[in-house]
C-alpha positions as CSV (number, residue, x, y, z in Angstrom):
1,X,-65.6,37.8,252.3
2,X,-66.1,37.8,249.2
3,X,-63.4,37.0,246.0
4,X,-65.6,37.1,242.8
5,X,-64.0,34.4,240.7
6,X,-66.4,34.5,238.3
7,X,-66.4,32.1,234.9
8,X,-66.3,34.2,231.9
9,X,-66.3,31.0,229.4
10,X,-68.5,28.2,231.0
11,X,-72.0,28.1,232.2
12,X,-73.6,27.5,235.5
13,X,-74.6,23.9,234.3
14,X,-71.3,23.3,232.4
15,X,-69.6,24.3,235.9
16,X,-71.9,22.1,237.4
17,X,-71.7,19.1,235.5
18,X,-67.6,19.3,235.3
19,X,-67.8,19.3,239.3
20,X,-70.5,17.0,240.0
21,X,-68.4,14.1,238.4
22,X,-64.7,15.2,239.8
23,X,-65.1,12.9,242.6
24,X,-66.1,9.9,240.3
25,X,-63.5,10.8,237.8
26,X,-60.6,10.7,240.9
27,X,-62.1,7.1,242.0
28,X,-62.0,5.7,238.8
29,X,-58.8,7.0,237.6
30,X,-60.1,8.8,234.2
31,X,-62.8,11.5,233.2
32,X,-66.4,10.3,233.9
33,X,-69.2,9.5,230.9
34,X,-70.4,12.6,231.5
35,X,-67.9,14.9,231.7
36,X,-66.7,13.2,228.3
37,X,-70.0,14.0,226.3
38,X,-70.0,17.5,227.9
39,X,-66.4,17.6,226.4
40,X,-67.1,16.3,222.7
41,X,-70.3,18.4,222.6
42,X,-68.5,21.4,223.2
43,X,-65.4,20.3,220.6
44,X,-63.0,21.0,223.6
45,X,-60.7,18.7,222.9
46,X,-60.4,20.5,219.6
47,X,-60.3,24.1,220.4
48,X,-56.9,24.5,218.8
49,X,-57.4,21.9,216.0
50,X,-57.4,23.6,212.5
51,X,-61.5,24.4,211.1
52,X,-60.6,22.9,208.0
53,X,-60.5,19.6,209.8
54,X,-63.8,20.1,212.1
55,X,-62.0,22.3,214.9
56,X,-62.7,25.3,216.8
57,X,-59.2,27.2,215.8
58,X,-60.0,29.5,218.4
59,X,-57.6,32.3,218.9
60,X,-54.9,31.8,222.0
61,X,-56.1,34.1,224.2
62,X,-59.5,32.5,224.2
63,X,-58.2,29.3,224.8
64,X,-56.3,30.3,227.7
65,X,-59.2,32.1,229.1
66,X,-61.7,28.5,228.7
67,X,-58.4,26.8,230.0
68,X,-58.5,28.8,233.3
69,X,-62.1,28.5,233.7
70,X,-61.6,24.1,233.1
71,X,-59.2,24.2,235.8
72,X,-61.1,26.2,238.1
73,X,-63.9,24.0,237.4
74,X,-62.0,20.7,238.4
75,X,-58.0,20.7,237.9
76,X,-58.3,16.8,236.7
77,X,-60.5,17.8,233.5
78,X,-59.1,20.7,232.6
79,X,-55.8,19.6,232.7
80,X,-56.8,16.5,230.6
81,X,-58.6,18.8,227.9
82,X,-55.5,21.4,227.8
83,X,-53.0,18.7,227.0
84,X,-55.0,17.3,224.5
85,X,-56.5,20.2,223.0
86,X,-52.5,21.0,222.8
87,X,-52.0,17.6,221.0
88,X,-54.7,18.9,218.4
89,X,-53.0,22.0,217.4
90,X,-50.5,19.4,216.1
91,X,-53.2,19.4,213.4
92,X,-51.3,22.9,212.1
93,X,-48.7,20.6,211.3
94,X,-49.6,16.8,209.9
95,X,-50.2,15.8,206.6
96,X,-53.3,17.1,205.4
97,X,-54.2,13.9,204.2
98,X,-53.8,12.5,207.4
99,X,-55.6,14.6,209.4
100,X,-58.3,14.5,207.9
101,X,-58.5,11.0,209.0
102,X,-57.9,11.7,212.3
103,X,-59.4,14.5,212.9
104,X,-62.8,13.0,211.8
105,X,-66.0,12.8,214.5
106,X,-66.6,14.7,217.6
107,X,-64.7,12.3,219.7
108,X,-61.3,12.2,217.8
109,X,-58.7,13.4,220.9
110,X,-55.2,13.2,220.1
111,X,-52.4,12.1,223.5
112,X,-49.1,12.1,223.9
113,X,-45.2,12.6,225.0
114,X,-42.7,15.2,224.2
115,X,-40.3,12.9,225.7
116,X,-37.7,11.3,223.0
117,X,-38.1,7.8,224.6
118,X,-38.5,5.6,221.2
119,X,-36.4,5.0,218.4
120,X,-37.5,5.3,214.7
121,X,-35.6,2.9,212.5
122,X,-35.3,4.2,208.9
123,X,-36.9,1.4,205.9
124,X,-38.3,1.9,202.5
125,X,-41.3,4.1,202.8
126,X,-41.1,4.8,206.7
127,X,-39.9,4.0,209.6
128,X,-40.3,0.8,212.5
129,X,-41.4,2.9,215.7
130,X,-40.3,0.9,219.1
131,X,-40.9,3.2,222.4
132,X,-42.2,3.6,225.4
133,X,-43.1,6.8,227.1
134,X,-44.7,8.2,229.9
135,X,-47.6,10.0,231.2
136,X,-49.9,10.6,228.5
137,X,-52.7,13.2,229.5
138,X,-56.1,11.1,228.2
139,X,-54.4,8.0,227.7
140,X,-57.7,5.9,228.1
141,X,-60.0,7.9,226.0
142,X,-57.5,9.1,222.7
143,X,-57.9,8.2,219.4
144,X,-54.3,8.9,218.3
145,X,-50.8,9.1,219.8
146,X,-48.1,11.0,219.1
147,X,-44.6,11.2,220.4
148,X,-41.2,12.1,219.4
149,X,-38.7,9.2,218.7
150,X,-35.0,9.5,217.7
151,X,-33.6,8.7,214.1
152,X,-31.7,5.9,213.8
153,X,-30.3,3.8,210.4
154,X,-28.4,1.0,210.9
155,X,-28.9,1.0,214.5
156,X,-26.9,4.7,214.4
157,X,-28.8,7.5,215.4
158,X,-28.4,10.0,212.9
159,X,-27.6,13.6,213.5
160,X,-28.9,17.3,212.1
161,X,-26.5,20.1,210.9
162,X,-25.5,21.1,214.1
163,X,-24.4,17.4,215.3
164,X,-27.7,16.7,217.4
165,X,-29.7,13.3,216.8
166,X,-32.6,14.0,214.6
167,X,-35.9,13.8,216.6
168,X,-39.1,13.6,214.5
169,X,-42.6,13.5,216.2
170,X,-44.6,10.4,215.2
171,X,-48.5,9.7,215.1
172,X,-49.9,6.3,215.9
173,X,-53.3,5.4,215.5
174,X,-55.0,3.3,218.4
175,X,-54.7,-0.2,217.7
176,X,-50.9,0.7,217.5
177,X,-50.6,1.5,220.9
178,X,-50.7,-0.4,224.2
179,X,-51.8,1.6,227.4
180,X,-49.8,0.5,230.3
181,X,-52.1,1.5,233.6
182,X,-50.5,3.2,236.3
183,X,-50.6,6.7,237.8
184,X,-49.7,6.6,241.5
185,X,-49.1,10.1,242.2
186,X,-51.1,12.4,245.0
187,X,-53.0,14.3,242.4
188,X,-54.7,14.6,239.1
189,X,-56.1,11.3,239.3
190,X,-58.9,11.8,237.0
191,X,-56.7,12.6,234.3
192,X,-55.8,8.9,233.0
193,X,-52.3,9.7,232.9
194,X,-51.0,6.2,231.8
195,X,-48.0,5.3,230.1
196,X,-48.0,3.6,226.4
197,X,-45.6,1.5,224.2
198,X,-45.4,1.1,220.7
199,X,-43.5,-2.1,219.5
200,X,-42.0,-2.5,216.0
201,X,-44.8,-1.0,214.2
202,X,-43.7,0.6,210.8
203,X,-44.8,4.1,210.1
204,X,-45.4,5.6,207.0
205,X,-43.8,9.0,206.5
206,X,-46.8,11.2,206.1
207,X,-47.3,10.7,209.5
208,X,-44.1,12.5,210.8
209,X,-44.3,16.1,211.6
210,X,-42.2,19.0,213.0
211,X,-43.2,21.2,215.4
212,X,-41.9,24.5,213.7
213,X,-43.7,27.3,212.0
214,X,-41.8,26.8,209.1
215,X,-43.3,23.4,208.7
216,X,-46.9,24.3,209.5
217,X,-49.2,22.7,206.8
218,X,-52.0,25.3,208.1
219,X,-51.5,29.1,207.0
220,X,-53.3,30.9,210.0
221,X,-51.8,32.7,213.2
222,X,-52.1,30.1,215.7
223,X,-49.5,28.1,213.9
224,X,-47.2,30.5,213.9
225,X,-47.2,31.0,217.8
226,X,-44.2,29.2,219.5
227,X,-44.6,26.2,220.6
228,X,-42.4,26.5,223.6
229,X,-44.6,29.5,224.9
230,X,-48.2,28.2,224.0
231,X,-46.8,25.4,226.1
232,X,-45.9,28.0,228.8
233,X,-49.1,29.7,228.6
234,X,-51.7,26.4,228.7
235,X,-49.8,25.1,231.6
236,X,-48.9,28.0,233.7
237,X,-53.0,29.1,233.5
238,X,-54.1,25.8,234.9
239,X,-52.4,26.2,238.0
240,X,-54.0,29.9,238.3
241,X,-57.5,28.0,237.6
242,X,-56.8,25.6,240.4
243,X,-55.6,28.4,242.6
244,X,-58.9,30.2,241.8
245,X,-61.0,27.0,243.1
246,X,-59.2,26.6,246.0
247,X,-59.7,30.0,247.0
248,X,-63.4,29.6,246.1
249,X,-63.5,26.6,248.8
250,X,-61.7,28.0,251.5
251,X,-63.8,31.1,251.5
252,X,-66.6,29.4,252.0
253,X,-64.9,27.5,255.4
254,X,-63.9,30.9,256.3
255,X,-67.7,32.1,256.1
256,X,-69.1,29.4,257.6
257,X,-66.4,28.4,260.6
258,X,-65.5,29.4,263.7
259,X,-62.5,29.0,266.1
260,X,-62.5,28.5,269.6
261,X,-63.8,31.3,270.8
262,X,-66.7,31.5,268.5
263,X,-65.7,33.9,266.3
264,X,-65.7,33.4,262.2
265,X,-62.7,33.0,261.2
266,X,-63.6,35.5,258.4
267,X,-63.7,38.1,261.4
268,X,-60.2,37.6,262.5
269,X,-57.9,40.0,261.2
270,X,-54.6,37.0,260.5
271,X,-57.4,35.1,258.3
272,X,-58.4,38.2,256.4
273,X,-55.4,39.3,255.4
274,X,-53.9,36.8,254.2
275,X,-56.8,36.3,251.8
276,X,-56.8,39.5,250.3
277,X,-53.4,40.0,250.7
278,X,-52.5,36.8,248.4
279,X,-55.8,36.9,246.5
280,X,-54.7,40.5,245.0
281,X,-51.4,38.6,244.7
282,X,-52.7,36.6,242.3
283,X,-54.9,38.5,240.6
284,X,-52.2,41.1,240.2
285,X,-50.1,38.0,238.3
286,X,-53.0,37.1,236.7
287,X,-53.3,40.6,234.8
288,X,-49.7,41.0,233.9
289,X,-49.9,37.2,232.3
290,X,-52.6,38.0,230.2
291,X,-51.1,41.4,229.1
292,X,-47.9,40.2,228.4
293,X,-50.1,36.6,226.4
294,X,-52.6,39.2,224.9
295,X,-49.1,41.5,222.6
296,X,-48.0,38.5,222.0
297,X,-50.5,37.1,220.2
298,X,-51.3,41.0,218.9
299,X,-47.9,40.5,217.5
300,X,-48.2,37.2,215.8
301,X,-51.2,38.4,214.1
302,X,-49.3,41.5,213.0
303,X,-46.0,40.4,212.1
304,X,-46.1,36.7,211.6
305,X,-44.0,35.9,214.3
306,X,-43.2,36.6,218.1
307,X,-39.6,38.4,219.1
308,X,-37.8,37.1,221.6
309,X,-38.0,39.6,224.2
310,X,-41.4,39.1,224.2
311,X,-41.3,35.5,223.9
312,X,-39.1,35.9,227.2
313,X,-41.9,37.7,228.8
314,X,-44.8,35.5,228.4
315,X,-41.8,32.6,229.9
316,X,-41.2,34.9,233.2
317,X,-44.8,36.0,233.3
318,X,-46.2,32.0,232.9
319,X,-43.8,31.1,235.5
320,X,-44.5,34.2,238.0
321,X,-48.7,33.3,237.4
322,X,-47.5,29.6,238.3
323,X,-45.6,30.3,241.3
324,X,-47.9,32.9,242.8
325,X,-50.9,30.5,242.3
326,X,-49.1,27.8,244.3
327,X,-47.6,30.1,246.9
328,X,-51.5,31.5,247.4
329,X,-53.0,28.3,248.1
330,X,-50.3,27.1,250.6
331,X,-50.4,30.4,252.0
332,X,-54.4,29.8,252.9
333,X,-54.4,25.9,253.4
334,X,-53.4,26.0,257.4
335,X,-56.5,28.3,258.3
336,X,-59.0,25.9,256.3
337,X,-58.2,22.9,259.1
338,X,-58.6,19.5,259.0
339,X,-61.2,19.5,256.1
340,X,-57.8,20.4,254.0
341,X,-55.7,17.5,255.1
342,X,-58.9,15.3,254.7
343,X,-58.2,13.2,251.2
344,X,-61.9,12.7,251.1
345,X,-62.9,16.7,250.5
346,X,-63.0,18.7,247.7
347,X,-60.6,21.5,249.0
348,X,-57.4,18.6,249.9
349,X,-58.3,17.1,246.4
350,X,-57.8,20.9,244.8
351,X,-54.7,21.2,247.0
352,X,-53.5,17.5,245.8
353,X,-53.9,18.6,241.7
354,X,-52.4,21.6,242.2
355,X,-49.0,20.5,244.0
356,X,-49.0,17.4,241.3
357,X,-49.5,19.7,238.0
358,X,-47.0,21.9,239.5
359,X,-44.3,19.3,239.0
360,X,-44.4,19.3,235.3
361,X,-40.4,20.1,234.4
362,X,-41.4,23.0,232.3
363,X,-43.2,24.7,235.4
364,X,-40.5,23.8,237.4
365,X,-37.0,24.4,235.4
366,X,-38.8,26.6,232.8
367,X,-37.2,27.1,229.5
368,X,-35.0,29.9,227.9
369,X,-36.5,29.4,223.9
């Protein structure tokens, strides 16, 4: 067999590196040293963050391209770098000023929650933040926080023109924030997940932001792209990178064991054709993602902005990539044996981040915007 998943954006030692510390990153609950310097050295964490403020600003379909190859690597780390690489395009978006105080050094890595869990309470010059929120990606190794809080005055939330309560997103700077250990899920375990609080700390109100092109603070392409389908994109790919390592593990049980009667089970014809049957499967999604990514980032360039049809086809295209990715690897897991139940291997540790990144609500319910 043989299923050519090459890397097209990381190196042999990068690879290397990235896998040689996955188990130590599972055990102790975050990324490893290691994998951290490889990280800043490479300004990862930055790859969407705007050059003006020391990031890469690399164009979309390059950063879903080094996404996949992270998560093929090790689904922990990549997923850990995509969310907070996506919390540094946010960058597009903050005060200038602001950012550039953030933004500052190789290790500045921004975490957060899209989940409206605090309350802003409007006072002279800002706002008093209280909040908690969960799961943020790179908890235990960020610099900043953000996270979207609802507006309140007088204890009243207020509402926008169309009768919603105002949500702005916040930014918090360490010291603000407590870390709340505790991520006792299956899978992605090396991706210090943790929850965090803020508690009556007043914010000043350069360091609100909206997520909307119209508000972007940075005039360049990326942030113009929709949020909702850069979202789509980062997330949905991760999956496929996972897919792709778990495929690169079982092939190699597939070469190398034998069933009963002696024979590889790389021979027998059930084996084989459920690997190239789900492995074309996948590649087959793969393709039409990256088409349907690849005009829609053509037509951002182009026209400033993304229509919706197309905006509805990178949504169904994401999701598609997703589902074939997980239906692949259950599709493979019951002819790779006990090694893939075993918690201690490699491949049941691919299996385990896959099935836990697949629960993420967007990957799950999707979204119509």
């Amino acid at each position: 067999m043989t299923s050519t998943l090459a890397f097209t954006h990381l190196t042999a030692e990068q690879v290397n590196t990235i896998r040689q510390y996955a188990g130590n990153a599972e055990q102790q609950g975050k990324l490893t040293t290691e994998q951290l310097q490889l990280i800043h050295d490479q300004h990862w964490f930055k790859m969407l963050t705007p050059t003006v403020y020391g990031g890469l600003e690399l164009s979309l379909p390059h950063v879903v391209q080094l996404e996949e190859d992270l998560a093929h690597a090790d689904g922990s780390l990549g997923w850990a770098v995509t969310l907070c690489a996506g919390a540094g395009w946010f960058g597009g978006f903050i005060d200038p000023k602001f950012s550039k105080q953030i933004f500052t050094g190789n290790h500045a890595c921004l975490a957060g929650s899209g989940a409206p869990t605090g309350f802003a309470d409007l006072e002279p010059g800002g706002y008093r933040v209280t909040g908690k929120w969960l799961h943020a990606t790179g908890a235990q190794h960020a610099t900043v926080f953000t996270a979207n809080c609802i507006i309140r005055e007088n204890n009243v939330p207020r509402l926008d023109s169309e009768g919603n309560e105002m949500i702005l997103s916040f930014t918090f700077l360490k010291d603000e924030v407590s870390i709340i250990p505790g991520w006792p899920y299956m899978g992605m375990r090396g991706t210090s997940s943790h929850r965090y609080e803020v508690n009556n700390v007043v914010v000043p109100h350069n360091r609100t932001f909206k997520i909307d092109a119209k508000e972007a603070r940075i005039n360049a392409p990326l942030y113009q792209y929709p949020f909702m389908q850069l979202a789509w994109a980062t997330l949905a790919i991760n999956i496929s990178g996972m897919a792709l390592h778990f495929i690169e593990l079982a092939e190699k049980i597939f070469d190398e064991k034998k069933n009963r009667q002696g024979v590889l089970l790389k021979e027998l014809d059930v084996v084989k054709n459920a690997f190239y049957i789900h492995l074309q499967q996948l590649n087959s999604a793969r393709a039409a993602f990256y088409d349907d990514l690849n005009q829609s980032w053509d037509m951002c360039i182009n026209n400033g902005h993304i229509d919706k049809a197309t905006r509805m086809a990178v949504n169904t295209t994401a999701h598609l990539l997703s589902e074939t990715a997980k239906r692949t690897v259950n599709a493979l897991y019951p002819y790779c044996g006990l090694a893939a139940a075993n918690p201690g291997t490699q491949l049941n540790r691919v299996w385990r981040d896959i099935h836990t990144a697949g629960q993420h609500s967007l990957l799950v319910f999707g979204s119509d915007k």
